[in-house]
N, C-alpha and C positions, 0 to 999 in steps of 0.2 A: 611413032612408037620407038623405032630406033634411037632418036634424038630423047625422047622420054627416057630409057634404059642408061644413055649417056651421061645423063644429068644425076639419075639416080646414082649411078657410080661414081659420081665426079665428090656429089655430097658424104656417099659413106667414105670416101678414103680423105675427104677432108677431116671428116669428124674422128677416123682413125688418129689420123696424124695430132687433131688438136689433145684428145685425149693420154694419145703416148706418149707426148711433148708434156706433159703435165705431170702424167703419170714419172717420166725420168725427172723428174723438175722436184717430184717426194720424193724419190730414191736417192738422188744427189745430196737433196736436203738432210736428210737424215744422215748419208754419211759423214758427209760435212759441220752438223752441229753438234757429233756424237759425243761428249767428253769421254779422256780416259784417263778413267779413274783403278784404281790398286787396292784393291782389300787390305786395311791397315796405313795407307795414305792419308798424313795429318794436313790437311786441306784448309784454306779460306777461301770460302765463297762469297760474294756479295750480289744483291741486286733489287730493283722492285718486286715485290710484292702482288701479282694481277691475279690473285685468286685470293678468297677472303680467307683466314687460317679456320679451324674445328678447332671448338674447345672441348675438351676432356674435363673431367673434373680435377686430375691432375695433371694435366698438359697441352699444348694448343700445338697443333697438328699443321704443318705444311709443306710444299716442294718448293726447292732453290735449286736451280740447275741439275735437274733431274735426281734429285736427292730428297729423300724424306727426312723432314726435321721434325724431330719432339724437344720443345722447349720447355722452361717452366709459364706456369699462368702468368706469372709479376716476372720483368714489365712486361702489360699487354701490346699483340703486337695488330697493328689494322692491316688492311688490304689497302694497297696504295703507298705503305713505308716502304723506307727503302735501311735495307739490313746488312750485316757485315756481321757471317758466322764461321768460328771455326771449329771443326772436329776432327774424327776418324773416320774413311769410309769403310762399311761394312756391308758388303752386295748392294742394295738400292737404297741405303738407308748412311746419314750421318751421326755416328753415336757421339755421346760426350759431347755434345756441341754446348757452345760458349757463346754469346749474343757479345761480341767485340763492340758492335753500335750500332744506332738505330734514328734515324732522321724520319721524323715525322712528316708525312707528306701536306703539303699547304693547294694543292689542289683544291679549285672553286669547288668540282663535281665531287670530290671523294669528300670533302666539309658537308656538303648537304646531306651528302649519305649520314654519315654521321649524325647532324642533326636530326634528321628524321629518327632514325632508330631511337633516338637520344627521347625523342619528343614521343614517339610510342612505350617505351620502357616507362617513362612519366605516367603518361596517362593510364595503361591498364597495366593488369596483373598476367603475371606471367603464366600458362605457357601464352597467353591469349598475345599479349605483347609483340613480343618473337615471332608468333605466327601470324601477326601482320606484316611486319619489318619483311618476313621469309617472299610472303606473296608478293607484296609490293614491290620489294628491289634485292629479293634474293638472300637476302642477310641471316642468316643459319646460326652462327656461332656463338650468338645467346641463347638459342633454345634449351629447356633447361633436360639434362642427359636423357631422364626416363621418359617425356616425352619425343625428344626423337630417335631413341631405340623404338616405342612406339611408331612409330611413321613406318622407319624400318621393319619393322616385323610385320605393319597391315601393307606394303608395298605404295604407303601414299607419302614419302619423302619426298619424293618430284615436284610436291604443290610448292614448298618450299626455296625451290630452285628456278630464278626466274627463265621463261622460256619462252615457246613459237606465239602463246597468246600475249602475253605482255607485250614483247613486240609489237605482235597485229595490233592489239589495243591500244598502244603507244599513237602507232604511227595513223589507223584508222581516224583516232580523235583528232588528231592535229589535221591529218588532211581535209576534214569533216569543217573542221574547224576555221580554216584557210579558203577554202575550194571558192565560198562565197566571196571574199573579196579579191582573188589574186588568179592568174590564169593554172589550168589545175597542171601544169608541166611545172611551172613554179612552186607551187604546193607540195606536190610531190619530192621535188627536190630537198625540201626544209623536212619534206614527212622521213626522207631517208638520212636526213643529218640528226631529227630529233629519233631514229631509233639505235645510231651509235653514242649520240649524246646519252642517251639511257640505258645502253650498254654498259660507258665505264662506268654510271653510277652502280648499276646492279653487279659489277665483278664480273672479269673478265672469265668465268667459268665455260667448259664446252659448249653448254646446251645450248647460251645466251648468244654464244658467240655464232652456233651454227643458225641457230634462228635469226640473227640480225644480216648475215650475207644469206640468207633467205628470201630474206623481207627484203633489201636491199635489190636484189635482183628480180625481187617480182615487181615490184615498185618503180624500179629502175625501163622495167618492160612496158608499165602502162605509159611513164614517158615520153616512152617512143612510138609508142601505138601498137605493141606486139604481145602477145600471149604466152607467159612462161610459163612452160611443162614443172610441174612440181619434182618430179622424179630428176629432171636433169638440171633443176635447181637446187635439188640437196644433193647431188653427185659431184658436181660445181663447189658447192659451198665447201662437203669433205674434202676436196683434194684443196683448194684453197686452202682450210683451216691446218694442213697437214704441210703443207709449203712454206706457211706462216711458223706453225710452230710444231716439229715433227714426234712431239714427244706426246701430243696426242693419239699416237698411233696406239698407243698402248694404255693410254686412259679409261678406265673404266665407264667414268661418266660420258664419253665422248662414243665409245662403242653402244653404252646403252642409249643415248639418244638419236643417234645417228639409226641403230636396229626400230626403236619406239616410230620416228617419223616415217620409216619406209615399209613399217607393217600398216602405219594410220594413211597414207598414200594407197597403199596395194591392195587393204583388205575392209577400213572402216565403213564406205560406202554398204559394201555387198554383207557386212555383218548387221549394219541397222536396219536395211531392209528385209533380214531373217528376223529381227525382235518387234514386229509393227505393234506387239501387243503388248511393247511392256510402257507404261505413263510417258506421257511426252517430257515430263522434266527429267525423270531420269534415264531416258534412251540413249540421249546421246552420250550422257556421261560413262553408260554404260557402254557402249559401241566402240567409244573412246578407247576405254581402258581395253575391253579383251582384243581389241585389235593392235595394240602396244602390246600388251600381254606375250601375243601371238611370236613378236620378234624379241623380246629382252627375258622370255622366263627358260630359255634352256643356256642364254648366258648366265644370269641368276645363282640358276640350279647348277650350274660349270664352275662358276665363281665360290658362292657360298656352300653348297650343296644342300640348298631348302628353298621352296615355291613355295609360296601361301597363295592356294587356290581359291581364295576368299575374297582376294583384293582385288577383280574384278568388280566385285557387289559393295566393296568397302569404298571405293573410287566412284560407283555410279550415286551414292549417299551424300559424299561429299563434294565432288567436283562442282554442282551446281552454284557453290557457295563463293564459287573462289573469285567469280567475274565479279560480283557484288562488293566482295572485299576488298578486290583491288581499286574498285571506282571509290569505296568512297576510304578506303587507307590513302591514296594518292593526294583527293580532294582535301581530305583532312590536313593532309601533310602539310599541304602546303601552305593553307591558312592558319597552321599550328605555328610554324616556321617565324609568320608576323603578327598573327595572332591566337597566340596558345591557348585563350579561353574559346575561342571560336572551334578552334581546332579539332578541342578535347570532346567537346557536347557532338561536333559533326560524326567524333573517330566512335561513340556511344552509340551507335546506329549499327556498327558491325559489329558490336556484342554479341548479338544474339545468334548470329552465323558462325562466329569463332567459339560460341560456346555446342555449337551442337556441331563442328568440325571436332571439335577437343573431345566431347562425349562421343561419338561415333569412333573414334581411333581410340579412345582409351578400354572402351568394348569390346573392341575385337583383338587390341594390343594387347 
């Protein structure tokens, strides 16, 4: 017993230690990468581009060096260029900014992006288009405005926004896929190369990124034969992604996903087994959402000051749709890519899901 109590203690003041060493490892970070910048300071900034910009109808929306830039629409600008602006700073925001230049990025993985969007935009009608491109690898910034103010107002913008399933479904197929011919330590290995491979494609956004050092590290645990705790694998990933880059701390999209996955950890079980009565295709989608709900709608309501108390019911309607779309948006893709008649007639097959996603959000948007 005494040697058991030893051990216990030996472990918690390990795990103290590993955590305050990490924890001072964000603090350092952030004061170390802070710019200081002067209200009224005429600035050039340059750099890539790892978040895809938002288009406005009259302007395309992004962060450079912790700076908010509005430019004009022409010339457009991608995720993956690399830029050279200058302006005035005014609090969090560069005004008057000037686009000095703009180097197209020749990346293999950010060209296929491209492609693909390119090859959806083709074959269907918009918003249907976009909201494949959205699900499949993230891509927003074509969507046309009033649909995704719609998304926004039903609280199902996040379909949009690649995340923890794309991953899983990434690296699931590949390992699936592998496991028969190759030993599965091997498999695994490429399953966790092919979910940061599909990382840069989708945009180096919070949600994608917290989800792939997710994946990574649960993945990374079958490996080696060990069982990773979900909880102290998104706690990990947080302080990682805040190490990485500390201007996440204060990201919206980073606080609502990081809130989303640790209320679907703590509460999604024990809320489906309060709903046994509601249809099995929509349970989970429903379980889903109010247990996300549960941790992002008093940021929400902090942030914007409005809930829609609806997008629980609005999310359990359409979530179902989303797995289907992305099997066969990907499938499509890629026979679109070499061959685009194949492609087109395959990507016709999520019509009918992206038309009753579009009519359900435009109902209650």
């Amino acid at each position: 017993m005494y040697t058991k109590q030893i051990k216990t203690n030996s472990l918690f003041i390990r795990d103290c230690l590993f955590w305050g060493l990490l924890l001072a490892a964000v603090i350092f970070r952030f004061q170390s990468t802070k710019p200081v910048y002067r209200d009224g300071d005429k600035i050039r900034v340059s750099g890539r581009l790892l978040t895809e910009p938002i288009r406005y109808s009259n302007a395309q929306y992004f962060h450079l060096e912790r700076l908010k830039v509005y430019l004009p629409l022409f010339p457009e600008i991608y995720y993956g260029d690399y830029v050279v602006i200058e302006g005035v700073v005014s609090e969090d925001k560069l005004t008057s900014p000037v686009l000095v230049n703009r180097i197209e990025s020749r990346n293999m993985l950010f060209l296929i992006r491209r492609r693909l969007i390119s090859f959806y935009q083709a074959s269907l009608s918009e918003p249907h288009a976009s909201l494949v491109a959205g699900i499949v690898i993230g891509a927003k910034s074509s969507l046309p405005e009033d649909f995704w103010n719609a998304l926004k107002a039903t609280g199902t913008a996040h379909v949009v926004v690649a995340s923890g399933m794309n991953v899983s479904m990434t690296a699931s197929f590949v390992l699936a896929a592998l496991v028969n011919f190759i030993t599965r330590k091997r498999a695994v290995i490429i399953a966790i190369v092919s979910i940061w491979i599909y990382t840069v494609m989708s945009g180096f956004d919070a949600p994608i990124i917290r989800a792939a050092i997710m994946g990574s590290i649960a993945f990374g645990a079958q490996s080696v034969g060990r069982l990773s705790l979900s909880l102290r694998a998104l706690l990990l990933s947080a302080v990682l992604m805040l190490i990485i880059n500390p201007r996440w701390m204060t990201d919206l999209g980073f606080v609502l996903s990081f809130l989303a996955t640790l209320a679907l950890i703590l509460f999604e079980s024990k809320i489906r087994s309060k709903i046994h009565f509601v249809p099995g295709v929509f349970r989970e989608g429903l379980s889903t959402s109010l247990a996300a709900q549960v941790g992002v709608a008093p940021v929400l309501y902090y942030v914007f000051g409005q809930f829609n108390p609806v997008s629980p019911l609005i999310n359990a309607l359409i979530l179902w749709t989303i797995a289907p779309i992305m099997v066969i948006g990907s499938l499509s893709g890629l026979l679109g890519i070499f061959m685009p008649f194949l492609g087109r007639a395959v990507l016709l097959l999520a019509f009918p899901l992206t038309s009753w996603f579009v009519f359900v959000v435009n109902l209650f948007g």
